[in-house]
C-alpha positions in Angstrom: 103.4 66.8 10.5 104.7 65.1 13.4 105.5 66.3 17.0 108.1 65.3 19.3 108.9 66.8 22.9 111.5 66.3 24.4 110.0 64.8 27.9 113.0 65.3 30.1 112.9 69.4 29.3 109.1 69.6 29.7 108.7 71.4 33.1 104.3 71.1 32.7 104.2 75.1 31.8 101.1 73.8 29.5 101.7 77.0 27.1 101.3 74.1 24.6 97.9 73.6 26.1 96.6 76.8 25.8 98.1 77.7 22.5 97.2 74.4 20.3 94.5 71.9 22.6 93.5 69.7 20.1 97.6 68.6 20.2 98.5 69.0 23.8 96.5 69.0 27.0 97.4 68.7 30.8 96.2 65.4 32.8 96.5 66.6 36.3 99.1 69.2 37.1 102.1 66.8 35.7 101.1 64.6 33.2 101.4 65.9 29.3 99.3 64.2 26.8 100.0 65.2 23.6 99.2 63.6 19.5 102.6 63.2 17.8 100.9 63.9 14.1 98.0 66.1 14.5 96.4 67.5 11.5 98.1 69.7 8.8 95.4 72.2 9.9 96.4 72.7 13.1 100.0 73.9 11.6 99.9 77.1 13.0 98.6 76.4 16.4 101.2 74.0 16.8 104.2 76.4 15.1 103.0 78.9 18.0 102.5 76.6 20.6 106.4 75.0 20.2 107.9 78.6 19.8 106.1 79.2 23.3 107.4 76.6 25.2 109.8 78.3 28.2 112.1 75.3 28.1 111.8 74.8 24.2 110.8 71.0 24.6 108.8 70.7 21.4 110.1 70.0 17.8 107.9 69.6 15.0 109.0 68.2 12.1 107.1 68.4 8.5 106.1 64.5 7.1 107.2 65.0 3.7 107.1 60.8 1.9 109.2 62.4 -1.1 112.0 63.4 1.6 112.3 60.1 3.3 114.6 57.9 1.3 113.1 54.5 1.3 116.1 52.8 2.8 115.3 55.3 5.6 111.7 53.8 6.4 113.2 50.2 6.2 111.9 48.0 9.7 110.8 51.5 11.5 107.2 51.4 13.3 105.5 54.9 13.0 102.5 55.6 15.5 98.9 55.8 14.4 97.5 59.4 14.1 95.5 59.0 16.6 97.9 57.7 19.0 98.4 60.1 22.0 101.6 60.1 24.6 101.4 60.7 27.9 104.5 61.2 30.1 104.6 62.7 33.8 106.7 65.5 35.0 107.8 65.5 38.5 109.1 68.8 40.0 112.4 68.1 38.8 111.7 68.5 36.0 112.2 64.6 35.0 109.7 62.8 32.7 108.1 59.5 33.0 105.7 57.7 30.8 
């Protein structure tokens, strides 16, 4: 599975927090740390947490290799699953990483 938000939507309502914290967290009252491609396990938690986002700033996207045409994966760099992002929101609702 793999999660992207979309950081210049996020407004830092951290319902993502609550719902799934193993994937998203709050550093500070603006900064959104979250792992693009947490566990298959944490599915659900994730599925709820995007459908309660007020602004709707999360997509997740089911990692399927069979779906991917290998032409498609061609010179493209994928993050570790470990690898966390981090982005600020300011009050404007404007994202910097």
């Amino acid at each position: 599975m793999r999660v992207v938000v979309d950081l210049a939507r996020c407004q830092g309502y951290a319902q993502c927090a609550f719902l799934a914290p193993d994937t998203f967290r709050m550093r500070g009252e603006e900064a959104l740390v979250f792992h693009s491609s947490p566990d298959e396990g944490q599915r659900d938690q994730v599925l709820r947490a995007a459908a309660a986002c007020p602004v709707q700033a999360i997509l997740v996207d089911r990692l399927d290799a069979n779906a991917i045409p290998p032409a498609a994966t061609t010179g493209t760099a994928t993050a570790p699953a470990t690898a966390a992002t981090a982005a600020t929101v300011t009050p404007t609702g404007t994202a910097t990483m």
